[in-house]
N, C-alpha and C positions, 0 to 999 in steps of 0.2 A: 380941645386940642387934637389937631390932626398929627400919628406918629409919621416920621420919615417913614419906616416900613410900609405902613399905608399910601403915600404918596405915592410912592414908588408901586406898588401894588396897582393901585389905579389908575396909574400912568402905563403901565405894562399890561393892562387886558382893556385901554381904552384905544391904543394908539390905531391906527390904521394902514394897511397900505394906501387907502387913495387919500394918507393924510402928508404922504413924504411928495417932495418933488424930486422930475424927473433928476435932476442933477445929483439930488442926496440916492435915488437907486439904482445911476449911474454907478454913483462911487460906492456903495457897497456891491456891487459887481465885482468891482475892481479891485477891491479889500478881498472880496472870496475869492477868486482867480488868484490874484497873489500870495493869499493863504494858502491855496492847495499846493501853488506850485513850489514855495518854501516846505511844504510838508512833503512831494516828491523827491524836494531836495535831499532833508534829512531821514529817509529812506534807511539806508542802508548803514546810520548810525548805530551805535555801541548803545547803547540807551533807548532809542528807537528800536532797535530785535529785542534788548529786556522788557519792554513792553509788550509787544506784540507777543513772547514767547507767554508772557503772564498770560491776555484776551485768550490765546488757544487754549488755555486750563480749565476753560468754560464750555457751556453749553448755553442759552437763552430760550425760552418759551417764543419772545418778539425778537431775534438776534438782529444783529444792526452791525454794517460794513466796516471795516480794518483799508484805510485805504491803501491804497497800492499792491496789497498781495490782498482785496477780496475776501478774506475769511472772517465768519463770523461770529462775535461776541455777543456779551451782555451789553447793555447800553451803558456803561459807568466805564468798562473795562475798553469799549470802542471808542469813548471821547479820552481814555486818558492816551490810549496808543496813538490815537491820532493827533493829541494836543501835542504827546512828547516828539513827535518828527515834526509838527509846525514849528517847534520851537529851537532844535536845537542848532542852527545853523544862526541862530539871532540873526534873520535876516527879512523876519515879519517886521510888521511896519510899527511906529512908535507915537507915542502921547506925553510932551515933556510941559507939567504946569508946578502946581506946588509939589505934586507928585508926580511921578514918571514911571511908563511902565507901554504894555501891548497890549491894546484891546483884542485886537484879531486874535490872539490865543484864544479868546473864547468865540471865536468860530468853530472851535472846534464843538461845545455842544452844541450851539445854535444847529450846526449841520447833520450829526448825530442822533439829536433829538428830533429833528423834522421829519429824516428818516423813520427813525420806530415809531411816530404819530401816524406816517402817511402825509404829510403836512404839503404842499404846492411848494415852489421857489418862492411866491410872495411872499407865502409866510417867512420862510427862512432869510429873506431880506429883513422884514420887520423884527425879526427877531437878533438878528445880528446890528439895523440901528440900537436895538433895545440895551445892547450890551456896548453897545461905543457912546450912547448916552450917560448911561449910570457911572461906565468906569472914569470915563472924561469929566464930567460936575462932580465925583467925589476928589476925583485927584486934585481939580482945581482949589477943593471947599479945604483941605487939608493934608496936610506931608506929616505921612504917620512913621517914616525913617527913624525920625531921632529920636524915637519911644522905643524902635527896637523891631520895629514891625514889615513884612514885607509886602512892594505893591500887589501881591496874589491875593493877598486880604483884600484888597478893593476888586481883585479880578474876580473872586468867587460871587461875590455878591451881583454883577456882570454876569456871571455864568448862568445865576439862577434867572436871572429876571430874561436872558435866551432862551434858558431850557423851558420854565415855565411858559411860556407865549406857543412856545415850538409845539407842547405837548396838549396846550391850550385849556392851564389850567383857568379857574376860575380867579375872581379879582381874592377872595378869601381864602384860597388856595393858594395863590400865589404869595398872600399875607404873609403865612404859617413858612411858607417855603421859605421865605428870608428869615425869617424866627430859628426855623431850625439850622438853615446854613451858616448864617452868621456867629450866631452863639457857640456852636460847635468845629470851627474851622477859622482857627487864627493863624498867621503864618510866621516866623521869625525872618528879619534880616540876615541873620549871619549866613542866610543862602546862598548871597550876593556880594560877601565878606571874606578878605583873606586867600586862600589857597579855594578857590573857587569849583566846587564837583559836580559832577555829573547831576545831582537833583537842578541846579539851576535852571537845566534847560525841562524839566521833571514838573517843577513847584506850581506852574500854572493848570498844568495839566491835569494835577490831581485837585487844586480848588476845582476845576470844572465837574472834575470825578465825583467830590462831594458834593458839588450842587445839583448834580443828575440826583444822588439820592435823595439830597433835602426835599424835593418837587417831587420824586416818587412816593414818597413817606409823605408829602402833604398831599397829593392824587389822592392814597389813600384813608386820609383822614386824620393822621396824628396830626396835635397840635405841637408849638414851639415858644418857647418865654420870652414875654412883651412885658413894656416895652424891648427891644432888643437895642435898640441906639439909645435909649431916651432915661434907660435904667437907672440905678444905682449901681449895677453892675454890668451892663451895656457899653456898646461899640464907645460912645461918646467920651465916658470916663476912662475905660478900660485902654483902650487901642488908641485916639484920635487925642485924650486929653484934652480936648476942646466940644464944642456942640456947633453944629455947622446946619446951614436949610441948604438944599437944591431949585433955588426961586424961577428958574425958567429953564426948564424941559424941552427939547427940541419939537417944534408942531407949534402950530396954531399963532403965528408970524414970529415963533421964537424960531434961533439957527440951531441946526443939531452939529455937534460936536464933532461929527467923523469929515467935516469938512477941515477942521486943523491936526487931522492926522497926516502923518509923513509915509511914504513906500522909501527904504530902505536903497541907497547906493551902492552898499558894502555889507557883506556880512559880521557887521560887529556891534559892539553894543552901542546905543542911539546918542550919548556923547561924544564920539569919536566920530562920527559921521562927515562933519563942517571938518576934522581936525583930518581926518586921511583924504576927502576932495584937497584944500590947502596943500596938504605935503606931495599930493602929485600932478600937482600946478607947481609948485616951487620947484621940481625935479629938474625940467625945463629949463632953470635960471639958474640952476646950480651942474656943475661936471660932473667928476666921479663921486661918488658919496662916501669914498675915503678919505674927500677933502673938505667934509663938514665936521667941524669942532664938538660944534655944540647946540642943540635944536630948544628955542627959548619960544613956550605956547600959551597964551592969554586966553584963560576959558572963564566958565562962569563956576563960583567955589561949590556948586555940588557936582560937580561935572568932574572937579580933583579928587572931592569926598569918595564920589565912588569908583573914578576909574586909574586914579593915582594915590590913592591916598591911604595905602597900608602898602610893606614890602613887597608882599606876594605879586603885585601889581607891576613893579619893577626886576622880576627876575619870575614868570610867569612858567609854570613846568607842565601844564596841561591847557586844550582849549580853550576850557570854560573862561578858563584865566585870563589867557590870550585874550579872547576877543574882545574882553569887559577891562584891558589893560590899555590905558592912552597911551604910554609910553613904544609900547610894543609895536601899536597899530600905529603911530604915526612912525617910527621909523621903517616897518613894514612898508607900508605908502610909498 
């Protein structure tokens, strides 16, 4: 029996750049461009300086860039400052299957980790397919929502299998490195729940945080407890509920997944997207918006679940809120 850990292991130190076509390193160009400039964006956020004030409490032996102010961190402390401004504008780009979520967050190690390796662009393209592969077939394989759980638990495991490529561990290496990230890094829903806070835009950030360490600690030789998916007390049982395979991997006449990713219209959350286009198409065929009654919107029921479907969502008091509130965003629109 082959573990999914290993699967993934051997898919992530076999792949190649002269195995992608030109069109798939096309569009991770265009994933990382649009990455960076969502992470420009949220700059000068509240959450984004908490970050960045955290990376300057360091020093680093290999220090590795803070973008936009330039200074230098540790490598864990630079992916999380730079995940938390990619993310907090929700205006990176989106993956909606059984599960839903932003691959491009974990651009942020992919790019961090290339850095402190010394690594080429190639590499950092291959390593950023590497994380829009794994997070796209797990989300597809399984919607681990209604156990409780948040999509960052599929991002982390994305993170690792970037950071590791980036830093260019070995295929046993890279093993150990999901061992130990997984097992130690679950994430709750209620992140994404309710009266919505500042960690929202935070949660992915620090999966990738952790997965910089899981791949430093297996560089260095600790091991991590396997099975990890396959356990008695593994992903499968634990998190997912169910036992899922990843039967074709992007390469070798299979499609890679970052071609059914979306770049973002609006900065809101990836529900809301079809639904604020619509309301400002309809603007056009309606007068003043003091003489609309009542706004009636047909979506798909997890599209309610998460962006209508507790109070907070209807009477929203802070951003996080806001942007992940249909209600709000489509009359906004």
């Amino acid at each position: 029996m082959t573990f999914l850990a290993e699967q993934l292991s051997n898919y992530g130190t076999s792949l190649q750049y002269s195995d992608l076509p030109p069109d798939i390193v096309h569009l991770a160009k265009r994933f990382i461009i649009d990455t960076i400039g969502c992470g420009l964006g949220g700059y000068d956020s509240e959450p984004s300086t908490i970050a960045r004030e955290m990376a300057s409490t360091v020093t680093a032996a290999h220090p590795v860039t803070v973008m936009g102010s330039g200074q230098k961190s540790s490598l864990d402390l630079a992916v999380f400052a730079n995940g938390v401004m990619i993310r907090f504008l929700d205006f990176n780009d989106g993956y909606t299957s059984r599960e839903s979520g932003h691959p491009s967050d974990s651009i942020a190690a992919a790019l961090s980790a290339t850095e402190s390796a010394g690594g080429s662009g190639k590499r950092l393209i291959v390593s950023t397919i590497l994380a829009y592969e794994t997070f796209c077939r797990i989300c597809d394989a399984v919607d681990i929502k209604p156990r409780g759980f948040d999509h960052v638990t599929v991002g982390g495991i994305a993170s690792i299998m970037a950071a590791a490529r980036a830093i260019n561990l070995t295929q046993q290496q890279t093993f150990q490195a999901l061992n130990l990230g997984i097992a130690s890094n679950i994430a709750l829903y209620q992140t994404r729940i309710g009266d919505v806070s500042m960690w929202k835009g935070c949660a992915y950030a620090n999966a990738s945080r952790n997965a910089i360490f899981a791949t430093q600690l297996a560089k260095s030789g600790l091991t991590g407890p396997s099975p990890v998916f396959e356990g008695d007390g593994g992903y499968f049982k634990a998190v997912a509920g169910e036992s899922f395979a990843l039967k074709e991997l992007g390469g070798q006449g299979h499609p890679f997944k970052i071609k059914e990713c979306s770049i973002k219209q609006f900065p809101l959350g990836q529900y809301s997207q079809t639904i604020a286009n619509a309301a400002v198409q309809m603007k056009e065929r309606v007068g003043h918006w003091q003489e609309i009654e009542q706004i009636n919107i047909s979506t798909l029921q997890t599209a309610v679940n998460i962006m209508a479907g507790d109070p907070e969502k209807w009477t929203p008091t802070n951003r996080e809120t806001a942007d992940h509130s249909m209600p709000y965003t489509a009359a906004v629109a």
